[in-house]
C-alpha positions as CSV (number, residue, x, y, z in Angstrom):
1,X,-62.8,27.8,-85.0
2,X,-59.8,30.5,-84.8
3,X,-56.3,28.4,-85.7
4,X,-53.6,30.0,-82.6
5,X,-50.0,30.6,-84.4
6,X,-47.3,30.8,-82.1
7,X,-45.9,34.6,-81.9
8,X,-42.7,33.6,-80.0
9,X,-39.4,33.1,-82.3
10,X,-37.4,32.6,-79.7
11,X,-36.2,29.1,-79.5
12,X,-36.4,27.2,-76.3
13,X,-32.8,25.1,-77.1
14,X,-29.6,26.8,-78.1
15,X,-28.6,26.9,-81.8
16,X,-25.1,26.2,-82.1
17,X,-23.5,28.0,-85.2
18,X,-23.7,25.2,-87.7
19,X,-27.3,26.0,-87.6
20,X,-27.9,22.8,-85.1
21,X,-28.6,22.8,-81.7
22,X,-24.9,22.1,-79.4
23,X,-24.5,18.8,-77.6
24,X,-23.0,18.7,-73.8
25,X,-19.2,17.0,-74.7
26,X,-19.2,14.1,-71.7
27,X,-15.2,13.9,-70.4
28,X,-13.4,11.0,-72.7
29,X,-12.9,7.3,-70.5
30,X,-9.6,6.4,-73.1
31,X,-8.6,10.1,-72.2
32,X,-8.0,9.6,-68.6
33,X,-6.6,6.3,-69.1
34,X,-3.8,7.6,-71.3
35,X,-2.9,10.7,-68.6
36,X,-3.0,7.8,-66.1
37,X,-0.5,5.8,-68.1
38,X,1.7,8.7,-68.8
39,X,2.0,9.8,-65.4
40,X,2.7,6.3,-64.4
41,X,5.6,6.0,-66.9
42,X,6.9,9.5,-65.8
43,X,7.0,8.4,-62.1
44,X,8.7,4.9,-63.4
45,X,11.4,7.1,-65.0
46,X,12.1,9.2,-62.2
47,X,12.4,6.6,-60.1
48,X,14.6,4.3,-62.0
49,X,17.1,7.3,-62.5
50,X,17.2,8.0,-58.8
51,X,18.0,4.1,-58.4
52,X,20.7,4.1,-61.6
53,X,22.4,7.5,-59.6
54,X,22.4,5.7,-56.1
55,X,24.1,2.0,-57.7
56,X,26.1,4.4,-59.4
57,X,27.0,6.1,-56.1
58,X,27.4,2.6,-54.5
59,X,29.3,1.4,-57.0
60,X,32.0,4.4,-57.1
61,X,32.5,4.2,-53.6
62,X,33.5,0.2,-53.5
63,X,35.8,1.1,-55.9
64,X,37.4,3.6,-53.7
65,X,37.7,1.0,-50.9
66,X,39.1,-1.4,-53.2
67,X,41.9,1.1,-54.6
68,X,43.0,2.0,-50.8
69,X,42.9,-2.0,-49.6
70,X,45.0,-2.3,-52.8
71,X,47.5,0.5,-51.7
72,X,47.5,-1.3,-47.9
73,X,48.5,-4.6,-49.1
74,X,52.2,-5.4,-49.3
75,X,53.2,-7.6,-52.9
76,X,55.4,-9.1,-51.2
77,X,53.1,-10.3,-48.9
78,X,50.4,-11.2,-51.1
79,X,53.1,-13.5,-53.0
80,X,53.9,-15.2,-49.5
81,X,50.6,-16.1,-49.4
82,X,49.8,-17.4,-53.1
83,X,52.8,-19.7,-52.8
84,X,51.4,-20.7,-49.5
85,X,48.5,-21.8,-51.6
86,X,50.2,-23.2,-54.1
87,X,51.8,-25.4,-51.4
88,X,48.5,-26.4,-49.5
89,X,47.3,-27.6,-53.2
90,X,50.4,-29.8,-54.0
91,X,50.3,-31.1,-50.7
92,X,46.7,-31.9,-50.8
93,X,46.9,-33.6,-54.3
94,X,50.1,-35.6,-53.0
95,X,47.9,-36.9,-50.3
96,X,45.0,-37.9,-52.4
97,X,47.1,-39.8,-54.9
98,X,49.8,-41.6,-52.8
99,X,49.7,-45.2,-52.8
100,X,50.8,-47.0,-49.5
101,X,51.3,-50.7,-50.1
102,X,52.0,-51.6,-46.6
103,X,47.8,-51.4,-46.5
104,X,47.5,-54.6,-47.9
105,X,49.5,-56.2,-45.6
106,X,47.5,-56.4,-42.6
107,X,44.9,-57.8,-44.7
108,X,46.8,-60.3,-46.5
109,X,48.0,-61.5,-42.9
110,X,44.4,-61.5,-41.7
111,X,43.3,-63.7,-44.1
112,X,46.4,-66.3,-44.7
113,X,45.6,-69.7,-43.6
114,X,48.6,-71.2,-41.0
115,X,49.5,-73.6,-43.5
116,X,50.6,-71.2,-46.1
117,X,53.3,-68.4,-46.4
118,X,54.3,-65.9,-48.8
119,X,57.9,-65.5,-49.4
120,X,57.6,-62.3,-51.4
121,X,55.2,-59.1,-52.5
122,X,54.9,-56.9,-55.9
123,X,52.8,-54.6,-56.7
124,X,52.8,-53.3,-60.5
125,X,51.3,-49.7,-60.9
126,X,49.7,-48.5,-63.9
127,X,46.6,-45.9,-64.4
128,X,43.7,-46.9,-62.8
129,X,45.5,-50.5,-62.1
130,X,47.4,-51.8,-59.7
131,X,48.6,-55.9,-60.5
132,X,49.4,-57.9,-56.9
133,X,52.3,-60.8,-57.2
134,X,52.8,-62.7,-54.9
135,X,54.9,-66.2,-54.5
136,X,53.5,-68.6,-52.0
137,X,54.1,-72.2,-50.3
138,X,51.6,-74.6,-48.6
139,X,51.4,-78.0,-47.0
140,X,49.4,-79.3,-49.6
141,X,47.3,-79.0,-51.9
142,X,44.0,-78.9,-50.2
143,X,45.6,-75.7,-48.0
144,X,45.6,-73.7,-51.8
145,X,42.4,-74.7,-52.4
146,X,41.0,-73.1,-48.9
147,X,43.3,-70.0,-49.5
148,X,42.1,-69.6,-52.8
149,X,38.5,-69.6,-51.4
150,X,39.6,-67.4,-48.6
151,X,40.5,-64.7,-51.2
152,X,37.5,-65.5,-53.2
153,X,35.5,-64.3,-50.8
154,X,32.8,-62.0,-51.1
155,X,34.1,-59.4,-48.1
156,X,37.4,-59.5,-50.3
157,X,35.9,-58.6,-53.4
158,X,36.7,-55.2,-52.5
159,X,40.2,-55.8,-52.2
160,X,41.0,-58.5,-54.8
161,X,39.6,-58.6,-58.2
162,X,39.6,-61.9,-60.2
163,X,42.6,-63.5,-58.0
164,X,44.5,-66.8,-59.7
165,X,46.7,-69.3,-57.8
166,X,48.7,-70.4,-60.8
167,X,51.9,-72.5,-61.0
168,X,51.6,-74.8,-58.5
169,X,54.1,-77.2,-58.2
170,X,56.5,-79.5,-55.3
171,X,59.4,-77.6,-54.0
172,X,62.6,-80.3,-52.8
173,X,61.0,-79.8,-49.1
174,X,57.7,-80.9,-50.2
175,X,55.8,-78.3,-50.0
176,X,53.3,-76.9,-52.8
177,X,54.6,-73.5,-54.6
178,X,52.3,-71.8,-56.2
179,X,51.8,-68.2,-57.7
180,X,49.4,-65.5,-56.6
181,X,48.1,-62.8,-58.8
182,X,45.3,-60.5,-58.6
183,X,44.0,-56.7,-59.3
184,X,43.7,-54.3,-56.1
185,X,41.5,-51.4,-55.9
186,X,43.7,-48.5,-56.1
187,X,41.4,-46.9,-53.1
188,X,42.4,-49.4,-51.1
189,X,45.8,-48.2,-51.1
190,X,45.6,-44.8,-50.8
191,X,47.3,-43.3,-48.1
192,X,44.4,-40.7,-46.5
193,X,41.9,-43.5,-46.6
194,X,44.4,-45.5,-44.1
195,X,45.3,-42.5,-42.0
196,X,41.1,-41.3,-42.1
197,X,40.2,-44.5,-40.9
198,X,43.1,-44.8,-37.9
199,X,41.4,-41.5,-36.7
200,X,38.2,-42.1,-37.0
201,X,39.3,-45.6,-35.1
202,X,41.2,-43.6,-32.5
203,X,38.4,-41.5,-31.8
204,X,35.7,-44.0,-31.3
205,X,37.9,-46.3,-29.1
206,X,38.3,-42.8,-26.9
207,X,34.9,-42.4,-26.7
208,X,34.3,-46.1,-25.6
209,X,36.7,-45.7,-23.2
210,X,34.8,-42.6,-21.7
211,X,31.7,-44.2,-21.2
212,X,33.0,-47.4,-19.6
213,X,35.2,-47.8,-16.2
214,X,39.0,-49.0,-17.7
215,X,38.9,-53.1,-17.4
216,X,41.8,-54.7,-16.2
217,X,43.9,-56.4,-19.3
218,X,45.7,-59.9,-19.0
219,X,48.9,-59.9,-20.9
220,X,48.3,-61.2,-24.4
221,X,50.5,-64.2,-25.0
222,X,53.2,-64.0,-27.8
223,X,51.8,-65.6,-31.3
224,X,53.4,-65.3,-34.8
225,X,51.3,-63.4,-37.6
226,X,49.1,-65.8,-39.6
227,X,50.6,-66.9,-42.7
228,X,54.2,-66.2,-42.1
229,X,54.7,-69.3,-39.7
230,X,57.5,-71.4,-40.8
231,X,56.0,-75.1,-42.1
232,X,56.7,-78.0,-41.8
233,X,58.3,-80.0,-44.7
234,X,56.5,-83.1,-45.9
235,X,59.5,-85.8,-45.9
């Protein structure tokens, strides 16, 4: 049997020129993501610029507003106005601290028995503190007792801390003397808390008297204030 050699040298697959055949390059994934990137990052760039130039714009122009408002306003004017402040502020911290002792005596009045009187009132002012003295006189003795429970309290615990009728003793008349001393809560003195409360008073009694028909009123008869009703010696 005749062996066929194959006459044809051409080859059926291009030789590259290293002597191998060339491979088809595919396009590079890591490539694109990188041109991706970049073009991200130049966009980014522009666009922060364009925002830095328009603050920048912004910016300049306030300033300009600012310099003519500046050349508008009058000094002297402007120092009107900051003493006016300065004022207000004084005022306002005036009002916040001042102390009005006549507050306490409505409620001391309120809650004084008949049988006993107080002949005088001192208050002693320190920080934070304020010391109540006052001297007193009763019937007897069982009329101290029921005063000193009446500002022993527990409504008066606001008012009076740790209150002491001390001193007690027979006056020529009589009558029991006795010493009363006890610590008042500074807020219950201050001066805005009684003139917040007489509004706010004020305005609901004007808003009762809206929604009801005005009653007539009987004259109130004349009566002393409790606890400053002169007594009767014990002969």
């Amino acid at each position: 049997m005749e062996t066929k050699f194959q006459t044809s040298f051409i080859p059926k697959k291009p030789i590259s020129s290293n002597g191998g055949i060339e491979k088809t390059r595919g396009v590079n994934i890591f490539t694109l993501v990188a041109f991706f990137i970049f073009f991200v990052s130049l966009a980014a760039a522009g666009g922060v610029f364009v925002y830095k130039a328009i603050l920048q714009k912004s910016i300049d122009y306030q300033q300009q507003q600012l310099v003519l408002a500046q050349k508008d306003l009058n000094p002297s004017t402007l120092e009107t106005y900051v003493r006016l402040s300065d004022r207000i502020r004084s005022v306002k911290t005036i009002l916040h601290t001042h102390i009005q002792a006549s507050n306490l005596f409505g409620i001391i009045s309120r809650n004084t028995l008949p049988t006993v009187r107080f002949n005088d009132f001192n208050l002693a002012y320190q920080t934070n503190k304020v010391t109540l003295t006052m001297h007193g006189q009763a019937i007897n003795y069982d009329s101290v007792a029921l005063q000193d429970k009446a500002f022993s309290d527990p409504t008066m615990k606001t008012i009076f801390h740790s209150p002491i009728f001390s001193g007690l003793d027979v006056d020529s008349g009589g009558n029991i003397v006795f010493t009363f001393t006890a610590s008042v809560d500074p807020s219950q003195l201050l001066y805005y808390t009684s003139v917040e409360s007489m509004l706010q008073s004020q305005g609901d009694q004007s808003a009762q008297q809206a929604q009801q028909q005005p009653a007539q009123t009987q004259p109130a008869s004349a009566t002393s204030s409790a606890g400053f009703t002169p007594l009767p010696s014990n002969r």
